[in-house]
N, CA, C and O atoms as a Maestro MAE file, in Angstrom:
{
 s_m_m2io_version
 :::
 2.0.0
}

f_m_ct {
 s_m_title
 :::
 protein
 m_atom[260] {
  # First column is atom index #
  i_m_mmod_type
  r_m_x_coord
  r_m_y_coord
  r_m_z_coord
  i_m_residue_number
  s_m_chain_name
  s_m_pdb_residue_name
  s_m_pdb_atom_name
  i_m_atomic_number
  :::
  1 25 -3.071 -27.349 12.703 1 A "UNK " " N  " 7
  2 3 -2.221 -26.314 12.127 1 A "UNK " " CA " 6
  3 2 -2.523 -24.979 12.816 1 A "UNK " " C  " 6
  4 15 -3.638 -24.483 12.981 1 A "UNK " " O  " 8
  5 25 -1.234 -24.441 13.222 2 A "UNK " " N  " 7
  6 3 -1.649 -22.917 13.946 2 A "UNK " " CA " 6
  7 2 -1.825 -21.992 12.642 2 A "UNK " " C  " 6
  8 15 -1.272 -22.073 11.545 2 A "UNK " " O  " 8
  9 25 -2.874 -20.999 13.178 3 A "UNK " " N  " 7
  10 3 -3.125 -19.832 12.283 3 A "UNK " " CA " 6
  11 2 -2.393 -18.517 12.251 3 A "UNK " " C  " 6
  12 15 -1.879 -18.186 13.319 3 A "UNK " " O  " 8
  13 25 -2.305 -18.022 11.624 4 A "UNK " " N  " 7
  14 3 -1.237 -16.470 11.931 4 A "UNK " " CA " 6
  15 2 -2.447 -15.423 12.369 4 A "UNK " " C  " 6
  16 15 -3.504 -15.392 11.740 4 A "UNK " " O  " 8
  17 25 -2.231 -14.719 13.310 5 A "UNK " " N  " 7
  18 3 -3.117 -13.386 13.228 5 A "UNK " " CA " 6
  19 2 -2.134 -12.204 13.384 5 A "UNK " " C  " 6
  20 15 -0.954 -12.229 13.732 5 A "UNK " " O  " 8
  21 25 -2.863 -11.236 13.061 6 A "UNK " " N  " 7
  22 3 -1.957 -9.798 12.845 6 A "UNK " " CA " 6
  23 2 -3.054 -8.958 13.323 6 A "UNK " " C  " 6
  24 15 -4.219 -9.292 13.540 6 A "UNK " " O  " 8
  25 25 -2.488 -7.792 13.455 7 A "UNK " " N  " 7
  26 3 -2.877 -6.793 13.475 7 A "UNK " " CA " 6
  27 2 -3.390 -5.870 11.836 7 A "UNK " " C  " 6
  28 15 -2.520 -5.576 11.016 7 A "UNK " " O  " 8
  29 25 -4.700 -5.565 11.627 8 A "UNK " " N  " 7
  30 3 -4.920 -4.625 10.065 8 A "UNK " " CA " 6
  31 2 -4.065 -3.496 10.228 8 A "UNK " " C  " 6
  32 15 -4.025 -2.914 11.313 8 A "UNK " " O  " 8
  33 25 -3.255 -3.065 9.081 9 A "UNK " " N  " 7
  34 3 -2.320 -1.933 9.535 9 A "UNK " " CA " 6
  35 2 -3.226 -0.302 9.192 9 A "UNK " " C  " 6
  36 15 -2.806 0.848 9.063 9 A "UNK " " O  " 8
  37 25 -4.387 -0.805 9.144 10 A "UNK " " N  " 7
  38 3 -5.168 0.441 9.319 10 A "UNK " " CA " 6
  39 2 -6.056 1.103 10.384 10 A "UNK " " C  " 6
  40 15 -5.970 2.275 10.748 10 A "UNK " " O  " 8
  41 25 -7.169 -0.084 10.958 11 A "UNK " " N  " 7
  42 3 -7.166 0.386 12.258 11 A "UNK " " CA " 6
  43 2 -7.351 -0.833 13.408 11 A "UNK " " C  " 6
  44 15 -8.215 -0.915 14.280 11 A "UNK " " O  " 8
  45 25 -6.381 -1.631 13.146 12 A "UNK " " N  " 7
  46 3 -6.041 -2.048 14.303 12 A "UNK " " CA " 6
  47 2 -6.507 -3.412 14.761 12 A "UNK " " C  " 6
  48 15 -5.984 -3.961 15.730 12 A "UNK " " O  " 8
  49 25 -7.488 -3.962 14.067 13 A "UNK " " N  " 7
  50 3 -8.160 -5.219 13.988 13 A "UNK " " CA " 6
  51 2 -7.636 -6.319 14.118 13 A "UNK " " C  " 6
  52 15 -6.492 -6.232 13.672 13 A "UNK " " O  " 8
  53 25 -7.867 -7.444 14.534 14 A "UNK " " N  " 7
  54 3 -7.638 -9.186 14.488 14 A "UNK " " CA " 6
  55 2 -8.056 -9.333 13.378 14 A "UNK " " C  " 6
  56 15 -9.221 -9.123 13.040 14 A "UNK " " O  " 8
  57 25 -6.834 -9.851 12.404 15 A "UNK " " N  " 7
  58 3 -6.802 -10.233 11.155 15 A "UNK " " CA " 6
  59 2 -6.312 -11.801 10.963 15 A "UNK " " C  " 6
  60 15 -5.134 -12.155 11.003 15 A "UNK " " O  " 8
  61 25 -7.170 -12.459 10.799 16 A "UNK " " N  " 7
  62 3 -6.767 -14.127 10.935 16 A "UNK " " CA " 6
  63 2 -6.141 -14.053 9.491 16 A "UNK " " C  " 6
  64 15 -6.500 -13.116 8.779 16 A "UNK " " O  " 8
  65 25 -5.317 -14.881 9.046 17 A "UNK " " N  " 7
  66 3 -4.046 -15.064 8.286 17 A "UNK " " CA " 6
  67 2 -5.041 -16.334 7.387 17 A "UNK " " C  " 6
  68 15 -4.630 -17.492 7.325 17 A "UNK " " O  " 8
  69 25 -6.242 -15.946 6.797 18 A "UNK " " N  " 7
  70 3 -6.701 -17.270 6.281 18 A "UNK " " CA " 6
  71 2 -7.745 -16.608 5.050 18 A "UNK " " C  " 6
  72 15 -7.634 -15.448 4.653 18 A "UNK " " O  " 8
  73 25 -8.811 -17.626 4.517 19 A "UNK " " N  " 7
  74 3 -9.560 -17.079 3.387 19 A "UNK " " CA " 6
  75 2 -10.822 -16.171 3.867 19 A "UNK " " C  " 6
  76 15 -11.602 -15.429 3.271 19 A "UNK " " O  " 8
  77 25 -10.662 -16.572 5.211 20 A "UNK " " N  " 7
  78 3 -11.766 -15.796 5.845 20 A "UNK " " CA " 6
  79 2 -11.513 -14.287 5.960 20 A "UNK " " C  " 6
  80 15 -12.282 -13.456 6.445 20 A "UNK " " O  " 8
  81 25 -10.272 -14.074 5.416 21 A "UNK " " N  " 7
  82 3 -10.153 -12.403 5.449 21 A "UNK " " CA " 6
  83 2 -9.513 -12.391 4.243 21 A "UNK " " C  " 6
  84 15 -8.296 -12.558 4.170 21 A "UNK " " O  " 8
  85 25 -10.665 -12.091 2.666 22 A "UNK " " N  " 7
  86 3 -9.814 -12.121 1.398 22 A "UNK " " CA " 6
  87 2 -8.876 -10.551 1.782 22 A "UNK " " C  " 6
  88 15 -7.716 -10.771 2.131 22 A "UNK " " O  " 8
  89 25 -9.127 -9.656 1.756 23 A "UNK " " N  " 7
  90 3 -8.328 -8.517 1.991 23 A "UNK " " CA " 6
  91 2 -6.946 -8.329 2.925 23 A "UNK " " C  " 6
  92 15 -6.269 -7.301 2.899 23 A "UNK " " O  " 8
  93 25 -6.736 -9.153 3.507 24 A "UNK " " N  " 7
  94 3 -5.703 -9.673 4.357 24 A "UNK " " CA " 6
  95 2 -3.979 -8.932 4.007 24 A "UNK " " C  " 6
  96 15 -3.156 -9.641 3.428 24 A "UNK " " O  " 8
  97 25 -3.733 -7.972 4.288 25 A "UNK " " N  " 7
  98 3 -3.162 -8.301 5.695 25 A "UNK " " CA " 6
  99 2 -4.558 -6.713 6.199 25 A "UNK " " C  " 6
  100 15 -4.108 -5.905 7.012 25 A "UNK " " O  " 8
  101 25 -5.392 -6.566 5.907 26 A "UNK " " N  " 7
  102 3 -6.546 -5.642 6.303 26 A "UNK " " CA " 6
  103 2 -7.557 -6.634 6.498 26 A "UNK " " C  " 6
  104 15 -7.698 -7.676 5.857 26 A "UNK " " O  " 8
  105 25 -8.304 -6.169 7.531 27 A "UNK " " N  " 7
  106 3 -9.433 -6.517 8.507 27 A "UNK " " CA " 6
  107 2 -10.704 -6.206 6.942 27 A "UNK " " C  " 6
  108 15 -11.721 -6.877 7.113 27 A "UNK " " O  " 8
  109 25 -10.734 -5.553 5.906 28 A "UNK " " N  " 7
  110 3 -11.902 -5.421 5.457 28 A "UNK " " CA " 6
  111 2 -11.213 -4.045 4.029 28 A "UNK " " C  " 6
  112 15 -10.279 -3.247 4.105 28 A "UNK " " O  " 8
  113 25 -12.503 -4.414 2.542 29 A "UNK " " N  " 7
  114 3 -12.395 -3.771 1.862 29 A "UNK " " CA " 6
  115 2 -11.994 -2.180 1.913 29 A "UNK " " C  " 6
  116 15 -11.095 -1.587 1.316 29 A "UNK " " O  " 8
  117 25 -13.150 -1.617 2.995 30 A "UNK " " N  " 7
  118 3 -12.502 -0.248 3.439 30 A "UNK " " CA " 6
  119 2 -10.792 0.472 3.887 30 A "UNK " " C  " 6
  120 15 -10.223 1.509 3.544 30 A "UNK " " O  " 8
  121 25 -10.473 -0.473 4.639 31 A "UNK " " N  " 7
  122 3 -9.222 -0.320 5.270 31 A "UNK " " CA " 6
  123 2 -8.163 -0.493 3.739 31 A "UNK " " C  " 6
  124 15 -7.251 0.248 3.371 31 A "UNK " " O  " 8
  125 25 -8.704 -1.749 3.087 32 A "UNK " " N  " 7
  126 3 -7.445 -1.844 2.087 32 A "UNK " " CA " 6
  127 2 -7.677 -0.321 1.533 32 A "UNK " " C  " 6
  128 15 -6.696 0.422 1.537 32 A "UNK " " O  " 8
  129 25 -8.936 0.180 1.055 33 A "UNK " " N  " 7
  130 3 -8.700 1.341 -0.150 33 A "UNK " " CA " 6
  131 2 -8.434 2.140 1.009 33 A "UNK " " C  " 6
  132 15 -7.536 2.901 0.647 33 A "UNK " " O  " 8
  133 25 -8.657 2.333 1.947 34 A "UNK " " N  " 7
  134 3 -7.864 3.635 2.624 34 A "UNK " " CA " 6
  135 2 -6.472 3.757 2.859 34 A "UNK " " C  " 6
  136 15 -6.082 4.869 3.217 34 A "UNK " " O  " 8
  137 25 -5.532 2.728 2.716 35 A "UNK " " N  " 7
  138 3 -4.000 2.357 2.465 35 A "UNK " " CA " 6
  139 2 -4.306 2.719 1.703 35 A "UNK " " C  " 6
  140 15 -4.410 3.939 1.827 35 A "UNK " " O  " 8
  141 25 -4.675 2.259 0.472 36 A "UNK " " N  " 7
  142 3 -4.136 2.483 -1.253 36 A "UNK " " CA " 6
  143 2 -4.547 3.770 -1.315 36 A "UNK " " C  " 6
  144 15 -3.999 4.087 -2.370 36 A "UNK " " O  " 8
  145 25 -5.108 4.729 -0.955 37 A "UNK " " N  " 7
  146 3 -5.656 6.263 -1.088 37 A "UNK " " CA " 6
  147 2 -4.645 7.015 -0.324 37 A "UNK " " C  " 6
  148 15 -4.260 8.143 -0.633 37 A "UNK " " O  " 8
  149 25 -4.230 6.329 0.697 38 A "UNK " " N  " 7
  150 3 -2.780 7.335 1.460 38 A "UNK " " CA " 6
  151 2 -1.484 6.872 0.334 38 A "UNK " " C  " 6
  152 15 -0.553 7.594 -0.024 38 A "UNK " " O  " 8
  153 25 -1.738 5.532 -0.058 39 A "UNK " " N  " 7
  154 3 0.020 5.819 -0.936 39 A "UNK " " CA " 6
  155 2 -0.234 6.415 -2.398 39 A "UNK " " C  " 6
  156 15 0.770 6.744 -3.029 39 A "UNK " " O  " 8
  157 25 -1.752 6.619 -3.115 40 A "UNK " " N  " 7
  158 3 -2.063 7.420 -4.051 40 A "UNK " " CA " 6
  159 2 -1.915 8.929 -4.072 40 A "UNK " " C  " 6
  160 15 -1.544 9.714 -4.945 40 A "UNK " " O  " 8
  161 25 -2.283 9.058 -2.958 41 A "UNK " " N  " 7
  162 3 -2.003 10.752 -2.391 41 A "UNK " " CA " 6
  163 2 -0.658 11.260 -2.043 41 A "UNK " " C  " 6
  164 15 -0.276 12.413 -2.245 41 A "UNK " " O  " 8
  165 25 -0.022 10.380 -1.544 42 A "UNK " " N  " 7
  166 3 1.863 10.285 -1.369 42 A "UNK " " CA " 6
  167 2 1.690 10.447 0.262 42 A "UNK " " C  " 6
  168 15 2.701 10.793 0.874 42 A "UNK " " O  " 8
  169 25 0.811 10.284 0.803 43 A "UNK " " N  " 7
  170 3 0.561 10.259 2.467 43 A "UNK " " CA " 6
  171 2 2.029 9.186 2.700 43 A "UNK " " C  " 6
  172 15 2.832 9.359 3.616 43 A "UNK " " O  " 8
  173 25 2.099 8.460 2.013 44 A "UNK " " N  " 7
  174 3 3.287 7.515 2.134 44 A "UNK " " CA " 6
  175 2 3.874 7.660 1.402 44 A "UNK " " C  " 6
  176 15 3.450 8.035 0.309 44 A "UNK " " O  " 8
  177 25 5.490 7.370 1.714 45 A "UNK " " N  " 7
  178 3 6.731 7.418 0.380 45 A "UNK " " CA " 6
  179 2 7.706 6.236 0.574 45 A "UNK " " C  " 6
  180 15 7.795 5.754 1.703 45 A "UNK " " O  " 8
  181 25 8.172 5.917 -0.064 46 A "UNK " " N  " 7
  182 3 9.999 5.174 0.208 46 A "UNK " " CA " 6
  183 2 10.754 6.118 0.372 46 A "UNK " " C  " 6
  184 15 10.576 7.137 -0.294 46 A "UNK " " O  " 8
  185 25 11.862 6.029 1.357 47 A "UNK " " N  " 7
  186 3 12.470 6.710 1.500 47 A "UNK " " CA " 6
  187 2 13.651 6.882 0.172 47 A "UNK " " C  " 6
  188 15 13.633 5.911 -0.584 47 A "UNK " " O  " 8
  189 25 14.392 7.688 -0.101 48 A "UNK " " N  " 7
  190 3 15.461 7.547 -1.489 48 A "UNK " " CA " 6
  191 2 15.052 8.205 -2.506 48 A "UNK " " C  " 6
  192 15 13.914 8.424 -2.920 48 A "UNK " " O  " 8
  193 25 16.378 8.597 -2.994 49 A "UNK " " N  " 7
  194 3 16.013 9.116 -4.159 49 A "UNK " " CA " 6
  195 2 15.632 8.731 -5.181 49 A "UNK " " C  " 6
  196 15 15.787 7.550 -5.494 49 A "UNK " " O  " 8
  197 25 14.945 9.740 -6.096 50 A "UNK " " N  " 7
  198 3 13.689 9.314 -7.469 50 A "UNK " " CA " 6
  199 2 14.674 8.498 -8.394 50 A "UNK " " C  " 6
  200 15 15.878 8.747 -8.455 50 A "UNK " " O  " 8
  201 25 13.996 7.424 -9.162 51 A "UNK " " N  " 7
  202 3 15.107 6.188 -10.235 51 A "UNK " " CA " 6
  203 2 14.583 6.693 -11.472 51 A "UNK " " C  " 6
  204 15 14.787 5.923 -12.411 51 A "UNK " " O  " 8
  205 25 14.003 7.695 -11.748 52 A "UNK " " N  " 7
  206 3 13.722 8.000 -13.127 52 A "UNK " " CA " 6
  207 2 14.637 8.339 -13.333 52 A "UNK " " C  " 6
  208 15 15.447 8.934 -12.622 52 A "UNK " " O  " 8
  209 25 14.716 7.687 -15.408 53 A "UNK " " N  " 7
  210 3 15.898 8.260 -16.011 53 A "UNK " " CA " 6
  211 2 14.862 9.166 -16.964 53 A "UNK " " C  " 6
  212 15 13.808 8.971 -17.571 53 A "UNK " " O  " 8
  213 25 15.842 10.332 -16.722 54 A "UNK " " N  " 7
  214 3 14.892 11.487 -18.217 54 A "UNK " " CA " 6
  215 2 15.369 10.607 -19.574 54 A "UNK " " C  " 6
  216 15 14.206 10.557 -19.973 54 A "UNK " " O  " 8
  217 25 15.704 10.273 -20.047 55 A "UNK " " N  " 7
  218 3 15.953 9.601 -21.561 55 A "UNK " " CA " 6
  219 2 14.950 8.188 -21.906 55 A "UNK " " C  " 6
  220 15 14.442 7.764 -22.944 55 A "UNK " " O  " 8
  221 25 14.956 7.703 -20.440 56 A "UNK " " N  " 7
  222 3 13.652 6.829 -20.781 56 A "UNK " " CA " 6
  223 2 12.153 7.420 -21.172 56 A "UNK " " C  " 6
  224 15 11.403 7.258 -22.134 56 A "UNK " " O  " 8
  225 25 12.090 8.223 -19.888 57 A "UNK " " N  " 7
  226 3 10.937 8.704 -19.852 57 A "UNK " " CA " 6
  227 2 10.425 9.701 -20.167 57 A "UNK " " C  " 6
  228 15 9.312 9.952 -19.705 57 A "UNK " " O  " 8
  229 25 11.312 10.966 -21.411 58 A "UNK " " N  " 7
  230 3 11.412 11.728 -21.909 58 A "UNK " " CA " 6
  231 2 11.339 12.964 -21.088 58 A "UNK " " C  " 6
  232 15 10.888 12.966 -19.943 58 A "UNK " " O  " 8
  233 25 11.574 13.508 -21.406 59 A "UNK " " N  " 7
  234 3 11.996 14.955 -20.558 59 A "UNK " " CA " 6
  235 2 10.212 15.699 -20.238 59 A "UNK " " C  " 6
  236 15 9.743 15.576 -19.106 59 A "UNK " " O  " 8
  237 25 9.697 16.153 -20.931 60 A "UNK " " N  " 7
  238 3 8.484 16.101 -20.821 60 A "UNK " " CA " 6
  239 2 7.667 15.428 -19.856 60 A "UNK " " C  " 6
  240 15 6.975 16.224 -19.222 60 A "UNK " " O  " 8
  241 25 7.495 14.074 -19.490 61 A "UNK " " N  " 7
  242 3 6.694 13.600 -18.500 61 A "UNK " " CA " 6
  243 2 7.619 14.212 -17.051 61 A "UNK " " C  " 6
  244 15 7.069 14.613 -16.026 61 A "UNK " " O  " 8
  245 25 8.489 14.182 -17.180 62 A "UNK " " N  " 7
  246 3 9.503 14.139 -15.579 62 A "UNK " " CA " 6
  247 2 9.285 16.001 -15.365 62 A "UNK " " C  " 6
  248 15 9.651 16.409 -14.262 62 A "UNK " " O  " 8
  249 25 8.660 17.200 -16.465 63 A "UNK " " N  " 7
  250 3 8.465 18.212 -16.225 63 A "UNK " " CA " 6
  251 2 7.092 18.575 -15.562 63 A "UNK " " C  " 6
  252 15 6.769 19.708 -15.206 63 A "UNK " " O  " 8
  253 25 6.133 17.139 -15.421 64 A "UNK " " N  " 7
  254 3 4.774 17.471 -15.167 64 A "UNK " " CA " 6
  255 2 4.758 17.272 -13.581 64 A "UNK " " C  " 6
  256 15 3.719 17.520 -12.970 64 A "UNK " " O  " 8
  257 25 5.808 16.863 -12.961 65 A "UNK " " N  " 7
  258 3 5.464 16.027 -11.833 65 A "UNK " " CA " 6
  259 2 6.587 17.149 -11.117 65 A "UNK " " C  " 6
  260 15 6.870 17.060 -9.922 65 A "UNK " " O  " 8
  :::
 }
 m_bond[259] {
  # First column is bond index #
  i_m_from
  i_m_to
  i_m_order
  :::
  1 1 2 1
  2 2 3 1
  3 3 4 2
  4 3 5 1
  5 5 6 1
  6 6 7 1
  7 7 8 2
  8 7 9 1
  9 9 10 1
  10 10 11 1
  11 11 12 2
  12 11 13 1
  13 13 14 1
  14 14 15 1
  15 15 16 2
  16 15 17 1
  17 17 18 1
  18 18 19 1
  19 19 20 2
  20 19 21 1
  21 21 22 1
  22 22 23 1
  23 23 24 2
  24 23 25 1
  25 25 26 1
  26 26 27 1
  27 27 28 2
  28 27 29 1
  29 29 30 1
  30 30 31 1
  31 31 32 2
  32 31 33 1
  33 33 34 1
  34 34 35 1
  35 35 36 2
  36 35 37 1
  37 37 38 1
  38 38 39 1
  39 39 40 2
  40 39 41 1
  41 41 42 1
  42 42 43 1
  43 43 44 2
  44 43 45 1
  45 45 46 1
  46 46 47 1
  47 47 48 2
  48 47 49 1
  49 49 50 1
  50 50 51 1
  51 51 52 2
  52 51 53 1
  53 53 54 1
  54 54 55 1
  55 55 56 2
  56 55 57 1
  57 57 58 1
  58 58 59 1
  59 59 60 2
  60 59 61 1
  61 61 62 1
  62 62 63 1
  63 63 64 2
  64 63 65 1
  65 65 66 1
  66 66 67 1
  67 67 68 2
  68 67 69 1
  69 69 70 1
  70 70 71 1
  71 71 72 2
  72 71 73 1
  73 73 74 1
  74 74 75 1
  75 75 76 2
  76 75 77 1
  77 77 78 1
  78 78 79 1
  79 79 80 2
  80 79 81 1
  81 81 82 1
  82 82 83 1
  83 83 84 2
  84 83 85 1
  85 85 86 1
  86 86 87 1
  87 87 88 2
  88 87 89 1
  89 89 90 1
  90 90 91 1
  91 91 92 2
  92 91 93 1
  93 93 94 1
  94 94 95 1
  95 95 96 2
  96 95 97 1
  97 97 98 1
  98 98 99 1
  99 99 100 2
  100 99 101 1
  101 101 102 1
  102 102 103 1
  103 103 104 2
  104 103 105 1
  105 105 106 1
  106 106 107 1
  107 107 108 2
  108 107 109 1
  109 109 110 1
  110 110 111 1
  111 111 112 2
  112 111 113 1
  113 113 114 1
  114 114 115 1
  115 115 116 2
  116 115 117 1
  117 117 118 1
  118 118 119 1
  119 119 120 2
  120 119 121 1
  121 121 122 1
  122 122 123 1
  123 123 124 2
  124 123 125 1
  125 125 126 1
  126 126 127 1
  127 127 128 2
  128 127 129 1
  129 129 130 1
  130 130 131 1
  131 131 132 2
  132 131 133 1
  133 133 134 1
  134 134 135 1
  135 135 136 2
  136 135 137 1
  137 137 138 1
  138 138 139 1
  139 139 140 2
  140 139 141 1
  141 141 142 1
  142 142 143 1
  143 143 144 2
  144 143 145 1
  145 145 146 1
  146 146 147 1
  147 147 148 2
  148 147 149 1
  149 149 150 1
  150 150 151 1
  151 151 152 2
  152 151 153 1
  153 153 154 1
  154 154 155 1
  155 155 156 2
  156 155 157 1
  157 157 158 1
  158 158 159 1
  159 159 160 2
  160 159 161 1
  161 161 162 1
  162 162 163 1
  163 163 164 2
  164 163 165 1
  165 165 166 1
  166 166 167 1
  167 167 168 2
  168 167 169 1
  169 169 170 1
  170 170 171 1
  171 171 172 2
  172 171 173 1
  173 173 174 1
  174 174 175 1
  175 175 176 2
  176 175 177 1
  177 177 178 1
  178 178 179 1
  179 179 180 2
  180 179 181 1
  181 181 182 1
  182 182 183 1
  183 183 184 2
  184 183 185 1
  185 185 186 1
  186 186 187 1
  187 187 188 2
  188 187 189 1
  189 189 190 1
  190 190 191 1
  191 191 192 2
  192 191 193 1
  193 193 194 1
  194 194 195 1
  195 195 196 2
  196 195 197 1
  197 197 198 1
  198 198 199 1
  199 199 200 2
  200 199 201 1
  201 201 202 1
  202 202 203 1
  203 203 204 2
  204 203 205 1
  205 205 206 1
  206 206 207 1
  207 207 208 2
  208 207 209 1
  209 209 210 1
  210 210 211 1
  211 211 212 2
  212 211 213 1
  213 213 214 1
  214 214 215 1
  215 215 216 2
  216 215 217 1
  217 217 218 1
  218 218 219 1
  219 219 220 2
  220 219 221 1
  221 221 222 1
  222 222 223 1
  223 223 224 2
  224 223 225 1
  225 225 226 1
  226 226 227 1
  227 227 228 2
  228 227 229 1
  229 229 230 1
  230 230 231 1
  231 231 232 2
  232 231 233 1
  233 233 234 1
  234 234 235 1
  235 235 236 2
  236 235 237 1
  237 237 238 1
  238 238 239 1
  239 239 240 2
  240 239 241 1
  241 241 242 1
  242 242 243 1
  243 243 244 2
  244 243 245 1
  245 245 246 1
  246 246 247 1
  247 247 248 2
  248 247 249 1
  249 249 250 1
  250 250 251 1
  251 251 252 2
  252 251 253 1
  253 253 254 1
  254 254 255 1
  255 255 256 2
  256 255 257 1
  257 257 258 1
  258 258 259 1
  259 259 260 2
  :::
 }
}
């Protein structure tokens, strides 16, 4: 059976596509929380506009942000 490898989309690593890399599609624990710390910070976005509805989410929370 062929294996998949990738590239870690953090810095750049041989990432074998198997159990040998639980953090996968990242080369290692570090790299994942440094993704998840750029899309916590908004370093990253989706492009489009915001889907909040004020009536769901009351007018109040959508004034904090």
């Amino acid at each position: 059976m062929k294996t998949t490898n990738l590239q870690c989309p953090s810095c750049k690593a041989n990432v074998e596509w198997s159990d040998k890399f639980p953090h996968r599609p990242f080369c290692s624990q570090r790299c994942q929380q440094i993704d998840f710390g750029d899309w916590a910070t908004e370093s990253y976005s989706i492009a489009g506009e915001a889907v909040l509805d004020p009536e769901l989410m009351g007018q109040e929370s959508l004034d904090e942000h």
